[in-house]
C-alpha positions as CSV (number, residue, x, y, z in Angstrom):
1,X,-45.2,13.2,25.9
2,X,-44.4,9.7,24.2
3,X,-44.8,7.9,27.4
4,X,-48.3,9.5,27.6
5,X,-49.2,8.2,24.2
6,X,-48.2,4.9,24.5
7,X,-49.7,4.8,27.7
8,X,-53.0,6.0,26.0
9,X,-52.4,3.1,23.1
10,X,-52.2,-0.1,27.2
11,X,-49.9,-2.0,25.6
12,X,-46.6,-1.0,27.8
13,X,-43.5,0.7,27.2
14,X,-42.3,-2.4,25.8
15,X,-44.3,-0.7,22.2
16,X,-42.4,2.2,22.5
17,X,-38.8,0.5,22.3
18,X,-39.8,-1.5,19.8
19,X,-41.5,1.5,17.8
20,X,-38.1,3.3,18.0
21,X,-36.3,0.0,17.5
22,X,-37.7,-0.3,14.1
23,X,-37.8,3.2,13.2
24,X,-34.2,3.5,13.9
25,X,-33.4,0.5,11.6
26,X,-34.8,1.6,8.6
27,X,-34.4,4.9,8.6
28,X,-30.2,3.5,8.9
29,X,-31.3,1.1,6.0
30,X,-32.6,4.1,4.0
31,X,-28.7,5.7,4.1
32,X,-28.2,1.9,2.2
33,X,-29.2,2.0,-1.5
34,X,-29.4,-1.8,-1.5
35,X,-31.6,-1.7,2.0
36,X,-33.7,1.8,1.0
37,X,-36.6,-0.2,-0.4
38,X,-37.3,-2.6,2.4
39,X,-36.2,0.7,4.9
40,X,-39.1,2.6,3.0
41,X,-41.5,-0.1,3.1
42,X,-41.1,-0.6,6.9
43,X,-41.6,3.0,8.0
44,X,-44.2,3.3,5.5
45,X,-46.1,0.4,7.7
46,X,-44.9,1.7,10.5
47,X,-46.5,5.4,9.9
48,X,-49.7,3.8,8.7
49,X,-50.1,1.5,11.8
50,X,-49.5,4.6,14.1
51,X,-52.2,6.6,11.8
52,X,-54.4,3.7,12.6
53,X,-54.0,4.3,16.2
54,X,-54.5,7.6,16.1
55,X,-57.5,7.8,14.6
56,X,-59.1,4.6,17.2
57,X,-57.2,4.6,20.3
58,X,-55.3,8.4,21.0
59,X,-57.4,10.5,19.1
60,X,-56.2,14.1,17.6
61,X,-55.1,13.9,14.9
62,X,-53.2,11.2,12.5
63,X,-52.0,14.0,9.8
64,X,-48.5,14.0,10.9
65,X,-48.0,10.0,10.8
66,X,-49.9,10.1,7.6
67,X,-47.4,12.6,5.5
68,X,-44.9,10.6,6.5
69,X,-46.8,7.4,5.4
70,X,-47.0,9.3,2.0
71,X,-43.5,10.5,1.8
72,X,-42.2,6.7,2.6
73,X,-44.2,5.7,0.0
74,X,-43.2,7.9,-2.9
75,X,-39.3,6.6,-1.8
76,X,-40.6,3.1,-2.3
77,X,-42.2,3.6,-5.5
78,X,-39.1,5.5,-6.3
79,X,-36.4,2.5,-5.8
80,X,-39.2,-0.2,-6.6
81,X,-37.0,-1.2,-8.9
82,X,-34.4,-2.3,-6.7
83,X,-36.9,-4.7,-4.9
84,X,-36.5,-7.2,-7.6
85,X,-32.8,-7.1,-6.3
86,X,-33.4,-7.3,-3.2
87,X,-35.4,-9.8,-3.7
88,X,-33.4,-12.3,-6.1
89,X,-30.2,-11.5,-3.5
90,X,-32.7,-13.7,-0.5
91,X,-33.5,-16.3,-3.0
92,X,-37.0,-15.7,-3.9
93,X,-36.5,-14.8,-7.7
């Protein structure tokens, strides 16, 4: 069924490793309390991009991608906090 969709979406199934790639990662960095913001905020852009394709390119229905958009945004409002952390630990604070 995935290979269909990201068929549907022409851009390879180059997208599809890289979609897993990255969902993989943070959801790992999520198990990380230092790493859970930037884990949230990834899979929170990742969920919204595939909502995005859903609704132009596949069609159905974008509901799914879209809860879990929400629910990876509550976790990053959640540890916002730690952003400023994670932040002043690369140097940009």
């Amino acid at each position: 069924m995935m290979v269909e969709t990201f068929d549907a979406i022409g851009w390879g199934q180059w997208f599809r490793y890289l979609t897993a790639f990255v969902e993989l990662g943070a959801a790992t960095m999520l198990w990380v309390p230092a790493l859970s913001v930037l884990g949230s905020s990834m899979l929170f852009a990742t969920m919204v991009c595939g909502a995005l394709f859903h609704v132009f390119v596949i069609g159905p229905s974008a509901v799914p991608a879209l809860v879990l958009a929400v629910l990876c945004g509550v976790m990053f409002w959640i540890d916002r906090a730690r952003l400023a952390l994670f932040m002043a630990r690369l140097g940009f604070v």
